[in-house]
N, C-alpha and C positions, 0 to 999 in steps of 0.2 A: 465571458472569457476574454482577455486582451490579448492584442495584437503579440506580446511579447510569452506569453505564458509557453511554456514549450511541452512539446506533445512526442516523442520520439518515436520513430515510423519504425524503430525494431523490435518495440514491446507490444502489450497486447493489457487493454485496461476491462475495468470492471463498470456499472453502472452506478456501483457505488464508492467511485474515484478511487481505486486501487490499481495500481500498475504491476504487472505481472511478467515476468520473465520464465519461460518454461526450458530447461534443460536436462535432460531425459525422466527420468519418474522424480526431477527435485523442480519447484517454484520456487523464485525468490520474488519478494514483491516490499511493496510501499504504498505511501500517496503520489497522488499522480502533485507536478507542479500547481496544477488550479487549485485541489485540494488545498495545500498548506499555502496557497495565498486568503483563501479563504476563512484558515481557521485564524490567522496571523499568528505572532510568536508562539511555538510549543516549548511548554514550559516542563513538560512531565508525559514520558508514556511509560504505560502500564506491559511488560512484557511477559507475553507465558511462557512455560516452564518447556523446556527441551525435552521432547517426546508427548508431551501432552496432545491427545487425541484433536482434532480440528475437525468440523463438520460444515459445507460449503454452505454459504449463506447465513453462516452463525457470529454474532459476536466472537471475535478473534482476542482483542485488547481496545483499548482508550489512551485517546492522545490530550492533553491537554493546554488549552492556551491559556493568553491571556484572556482570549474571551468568550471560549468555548469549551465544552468538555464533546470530542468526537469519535464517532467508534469505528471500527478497521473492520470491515469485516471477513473470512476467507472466501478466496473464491474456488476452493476443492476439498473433497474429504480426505482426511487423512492423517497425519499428526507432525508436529513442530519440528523439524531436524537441526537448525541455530535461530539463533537471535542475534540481532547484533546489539552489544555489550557497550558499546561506545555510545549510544544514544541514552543510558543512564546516566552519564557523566555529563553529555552536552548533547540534549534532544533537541536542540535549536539547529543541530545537520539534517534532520528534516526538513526545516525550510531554507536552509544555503543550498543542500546538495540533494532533492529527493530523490534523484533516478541515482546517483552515486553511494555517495560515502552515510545519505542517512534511508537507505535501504533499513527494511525492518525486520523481516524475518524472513526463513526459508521453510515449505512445508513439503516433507515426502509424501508424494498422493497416492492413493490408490487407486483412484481414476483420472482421466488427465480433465482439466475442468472445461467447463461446457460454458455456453454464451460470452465468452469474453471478446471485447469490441476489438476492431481494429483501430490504429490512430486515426482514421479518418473519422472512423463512426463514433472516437470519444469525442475529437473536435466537436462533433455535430452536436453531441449528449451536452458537450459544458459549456455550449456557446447557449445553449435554449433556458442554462438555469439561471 
């Protein structure tokens, strides 16, 4: 992980580079910055459907780059409450804006989710890979 990559000390990430924002029984999440420096340009994500079930630790959707195909995965049970809609038109706000404007989805949970790191301890996670 470099010096520059940004890690935002008000989110709360996953071990499998997802960023996670908890506001009362709704998540909204993404990749973390390290993430989408890693995959370089995304060229294509695959978005699920609004209400479709989620189950924590499962294949969510796939992001595509130029040089990888990489998968999202949830980190709660529960199912899809938005997407955002603007990332079919220009999924490259993924790697301009990932904690902003290329935010991915939102999941209503029905449990609040379990293990998710704090900024410090993803530091620690994406500095070791």
């Amino acid at each position: 992980m470099s010096e520059t990559t940004k890690v935002p000390e008000n989110l709360q990430y996953t071990a499998t580079h997802e960023w996670v924002r908890v506001e009362g029984s709704v998540l909204t999440m993404g990749i973390t910055d390290h993430a989408q420096s890693e995959l370089t340009d995304v060229v294509y994500v695959t978005l699920p459907a609004v209400g479709q079930p989620v189950h924590e630790k499962q294949v969510l959707l796939t992001l595509e780059s130029v040089k990888t195909v990489a998968d999202v995965y949830a980190p709660a049970n529960g199912k899809v409450a938005r997407v955002n809609e603007e990332l079919t038109k220009d999924p490259g706000l993924v790697n301009k804006d990932p904690y902003g404007k290329g935010w991915i989805l939102a999941i209503e949970f029905s449990a609040p989710p379990t293990g998710l790191l704090s900024a410090e301890k993803y530091k620690s996670l994406a500095a070791s890979h």
